[in-house]
BAPA-659459 format. One record per atom (N, C-alpha, C): atom name; x, y, z. Coordinates in steps of 0.02 Angstrom, whole numbers, plus 32768, in hexadecimal, padded with zeros to 4 digits. Example, Ala and Ser with C-alpha at 12.3 -4.5 7.8 and 13.67 -1.06 7.14 Angstrom:
% BAPA-659459
ATOM  atome  east  north    up
ATOM      N  8294   7EE4  8186
ATOM     CA  8267   7F1F  8186
ATOM      C  8294   7F5B  8186
ATOM      N  8282   7F90  8162
ATOM     CA  82AC   7FCB  8165
ATOM      C  8285   8002  818A
//
This chain:
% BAPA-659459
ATOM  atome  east  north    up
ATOM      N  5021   46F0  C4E1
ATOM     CA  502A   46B1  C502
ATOM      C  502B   4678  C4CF
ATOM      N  500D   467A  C4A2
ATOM     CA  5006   4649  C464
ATOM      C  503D   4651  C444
ATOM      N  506D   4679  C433
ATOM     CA  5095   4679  C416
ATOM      C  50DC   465A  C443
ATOM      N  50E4   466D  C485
ATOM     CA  5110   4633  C4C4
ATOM      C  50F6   45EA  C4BD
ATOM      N  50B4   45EC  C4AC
ATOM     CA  50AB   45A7  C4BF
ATOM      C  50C7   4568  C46E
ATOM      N  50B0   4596  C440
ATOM     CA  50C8   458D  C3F2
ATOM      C  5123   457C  C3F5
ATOM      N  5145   459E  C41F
ATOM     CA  519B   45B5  C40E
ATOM      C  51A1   4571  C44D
ATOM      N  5179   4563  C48A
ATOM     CA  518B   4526  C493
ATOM      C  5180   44E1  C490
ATOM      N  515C   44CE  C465
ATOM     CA  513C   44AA  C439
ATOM      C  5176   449A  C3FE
ATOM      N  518B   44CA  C3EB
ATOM     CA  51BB   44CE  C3BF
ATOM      C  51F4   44AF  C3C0
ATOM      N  5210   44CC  C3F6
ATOM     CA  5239   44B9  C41B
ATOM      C  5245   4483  C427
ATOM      N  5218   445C  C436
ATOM     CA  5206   4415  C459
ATOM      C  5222   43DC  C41E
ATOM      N  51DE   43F9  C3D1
ATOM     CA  5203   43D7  C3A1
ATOM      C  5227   43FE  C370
ATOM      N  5263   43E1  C365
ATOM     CA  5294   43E1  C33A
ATOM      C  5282   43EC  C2FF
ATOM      N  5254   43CA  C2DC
ATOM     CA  524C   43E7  C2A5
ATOM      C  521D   4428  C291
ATOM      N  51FF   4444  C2B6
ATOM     CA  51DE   448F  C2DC
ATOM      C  520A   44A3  C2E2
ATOM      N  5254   44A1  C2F8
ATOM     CA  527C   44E7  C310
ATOM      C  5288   44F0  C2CE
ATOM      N  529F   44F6  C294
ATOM     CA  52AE   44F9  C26A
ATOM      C  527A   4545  C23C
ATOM      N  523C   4541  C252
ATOM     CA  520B   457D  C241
ATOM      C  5216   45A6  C27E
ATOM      N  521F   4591  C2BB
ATOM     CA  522E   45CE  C2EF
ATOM      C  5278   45FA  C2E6
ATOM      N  52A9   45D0  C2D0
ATOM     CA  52CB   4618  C2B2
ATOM      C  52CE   4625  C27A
ATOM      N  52A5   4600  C247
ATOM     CA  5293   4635  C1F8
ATOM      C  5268   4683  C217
ATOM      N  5244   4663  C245
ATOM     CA  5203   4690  C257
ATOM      C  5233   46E4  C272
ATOM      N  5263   46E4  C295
ATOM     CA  5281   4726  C2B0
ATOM      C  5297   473E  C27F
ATOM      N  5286   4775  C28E
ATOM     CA  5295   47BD  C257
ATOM      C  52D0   47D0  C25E
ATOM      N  52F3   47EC  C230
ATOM     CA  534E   4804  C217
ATOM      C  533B   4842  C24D
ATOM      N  536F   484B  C277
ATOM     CA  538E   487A  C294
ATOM      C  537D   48C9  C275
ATOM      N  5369   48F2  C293
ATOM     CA  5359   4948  C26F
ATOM      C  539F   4967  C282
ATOM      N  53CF   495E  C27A
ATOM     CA  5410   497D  C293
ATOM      C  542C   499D  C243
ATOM      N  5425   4976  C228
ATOM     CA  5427   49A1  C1D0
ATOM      C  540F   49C6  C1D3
ATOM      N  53CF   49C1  C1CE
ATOM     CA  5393   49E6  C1B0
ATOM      C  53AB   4A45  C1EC
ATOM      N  539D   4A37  C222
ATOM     CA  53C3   4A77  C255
ATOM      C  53F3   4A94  C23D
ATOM      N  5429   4A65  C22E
ATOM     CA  546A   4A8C  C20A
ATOM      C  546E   4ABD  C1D7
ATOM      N  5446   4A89  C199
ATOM     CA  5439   4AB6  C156
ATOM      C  5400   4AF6  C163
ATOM      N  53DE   4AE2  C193
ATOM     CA  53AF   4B1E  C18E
ATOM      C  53DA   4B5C  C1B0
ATOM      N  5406   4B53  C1ED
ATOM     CA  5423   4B8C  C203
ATOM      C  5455   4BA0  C1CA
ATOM      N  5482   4B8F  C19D
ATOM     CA  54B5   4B9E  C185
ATOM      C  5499   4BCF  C14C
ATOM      N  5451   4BC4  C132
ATOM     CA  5443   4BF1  C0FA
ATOM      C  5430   4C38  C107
ATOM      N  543D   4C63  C0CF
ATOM     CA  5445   4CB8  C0DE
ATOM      C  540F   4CBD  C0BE
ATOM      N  53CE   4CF2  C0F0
ATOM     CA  53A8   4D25  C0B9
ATOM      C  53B9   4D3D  C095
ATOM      N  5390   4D38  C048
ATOM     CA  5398   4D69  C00F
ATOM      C  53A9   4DB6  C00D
ATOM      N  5377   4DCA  C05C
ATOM     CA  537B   4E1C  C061
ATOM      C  53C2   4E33  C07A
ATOM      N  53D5   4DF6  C0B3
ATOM     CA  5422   4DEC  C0BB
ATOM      C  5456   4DF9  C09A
ATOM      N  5445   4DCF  C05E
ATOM     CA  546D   4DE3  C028
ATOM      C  546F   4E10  BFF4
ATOM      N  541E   4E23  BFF9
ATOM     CA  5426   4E73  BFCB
ATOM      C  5441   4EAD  BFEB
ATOM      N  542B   4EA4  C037
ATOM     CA  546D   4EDA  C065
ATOM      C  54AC   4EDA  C046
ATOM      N  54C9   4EC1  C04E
ATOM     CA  550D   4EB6  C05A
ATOM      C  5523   4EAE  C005
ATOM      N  54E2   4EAB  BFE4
ATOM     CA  551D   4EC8  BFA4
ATOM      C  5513   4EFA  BF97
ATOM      N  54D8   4F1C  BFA9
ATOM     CA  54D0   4F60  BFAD
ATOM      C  5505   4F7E  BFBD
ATOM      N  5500   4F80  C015
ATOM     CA  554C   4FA2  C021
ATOM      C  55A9   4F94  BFFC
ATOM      N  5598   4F5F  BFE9
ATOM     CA  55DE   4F53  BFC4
ATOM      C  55EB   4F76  BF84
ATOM      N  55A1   4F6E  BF77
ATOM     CA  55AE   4FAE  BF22
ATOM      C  55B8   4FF2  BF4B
ATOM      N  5586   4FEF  BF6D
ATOM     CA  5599   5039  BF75
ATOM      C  55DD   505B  BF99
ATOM      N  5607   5022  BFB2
ATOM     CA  5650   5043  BFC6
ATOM      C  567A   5036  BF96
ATOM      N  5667   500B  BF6F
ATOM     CA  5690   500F  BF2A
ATOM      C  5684   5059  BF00
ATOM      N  5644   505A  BF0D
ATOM     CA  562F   50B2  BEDE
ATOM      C  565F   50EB  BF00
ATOM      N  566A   50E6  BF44
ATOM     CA  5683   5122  BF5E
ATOM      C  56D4   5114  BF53
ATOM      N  56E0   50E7  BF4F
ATOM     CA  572F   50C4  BF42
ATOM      C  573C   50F0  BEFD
ATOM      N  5703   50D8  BEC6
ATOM     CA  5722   50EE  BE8D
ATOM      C  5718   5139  BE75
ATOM      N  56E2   5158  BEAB
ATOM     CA  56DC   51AA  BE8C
ATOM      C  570E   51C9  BED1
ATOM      N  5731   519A  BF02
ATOM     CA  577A   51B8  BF1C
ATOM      C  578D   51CB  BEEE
ATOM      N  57B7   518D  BEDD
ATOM     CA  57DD   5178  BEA4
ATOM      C  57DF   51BE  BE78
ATOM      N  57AA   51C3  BE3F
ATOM     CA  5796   51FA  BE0B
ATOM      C  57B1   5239  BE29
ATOM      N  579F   5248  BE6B
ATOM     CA  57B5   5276  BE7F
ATOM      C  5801   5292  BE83
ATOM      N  5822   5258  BEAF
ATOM     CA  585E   5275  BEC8
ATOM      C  588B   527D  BE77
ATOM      N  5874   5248  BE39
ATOM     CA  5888   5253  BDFA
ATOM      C  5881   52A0  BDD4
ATOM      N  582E   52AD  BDE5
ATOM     CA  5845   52E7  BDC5
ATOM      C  586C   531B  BDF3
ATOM      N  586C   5319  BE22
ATOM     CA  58A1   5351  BE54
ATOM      C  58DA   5339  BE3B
ATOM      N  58FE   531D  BE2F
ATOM     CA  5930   52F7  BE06
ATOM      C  5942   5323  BDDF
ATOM      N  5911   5318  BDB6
ATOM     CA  5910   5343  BD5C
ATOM      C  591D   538C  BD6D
ATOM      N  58FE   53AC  BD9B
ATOM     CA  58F5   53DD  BDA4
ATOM      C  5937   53E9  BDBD
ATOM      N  594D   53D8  BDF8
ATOM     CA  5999   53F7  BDF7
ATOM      C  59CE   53F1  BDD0
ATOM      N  59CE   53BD  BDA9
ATOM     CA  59FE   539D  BD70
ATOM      C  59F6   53E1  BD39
ATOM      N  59B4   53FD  BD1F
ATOM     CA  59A7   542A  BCF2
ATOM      C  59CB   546F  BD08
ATOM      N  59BE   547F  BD60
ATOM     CA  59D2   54C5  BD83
ATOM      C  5A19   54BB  BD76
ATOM      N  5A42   5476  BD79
ATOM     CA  5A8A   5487  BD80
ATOM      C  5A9C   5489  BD40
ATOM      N  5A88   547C  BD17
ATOM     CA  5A90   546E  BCB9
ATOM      C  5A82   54C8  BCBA
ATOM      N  5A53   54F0  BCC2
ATOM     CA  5A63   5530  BCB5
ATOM      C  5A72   554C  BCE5
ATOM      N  5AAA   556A  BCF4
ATOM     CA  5ABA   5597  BD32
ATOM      C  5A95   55D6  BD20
//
């Protein structure tokens, strides 16, 4: 109630309004934003986890279908 009675008081004089809107606090609509947009760390050790690891299976494909490669390239080189 002291604080209504303070904001119309204020009000009243002119040179008081001047601390009644220094006095209101900045908006939390930032502060919400940035906090939702950031990723857990563990988040991100997932997900590079799994990214190495389909890169690993990518490249011992890879190794593979090469040496089957070699291997028939060698069978047709000696009949």
């Amino acid at each position: 109630m002291e604080l209504i009675h303070e904001i119309q008081e204020s009000i009243q004089n002119p040179i008081n309004l001047c601390m009644v809107v220094v006095a209101v606090p900045p908006p939390l609509e930032r502060f919400w934003v940035l906090k939702t947009a950031t990723e857990s760390i563990t988040k991100q050790e997932i997900a590079n986890f799994w990214r190495q690891k389909r890169i690993d299976e990518e490249e011992h494909l890879l190794a593979a279908i090469k040496a089957a490669a070699r291997i028939r390239a060698c069978s047709l080189k000696n009949p």
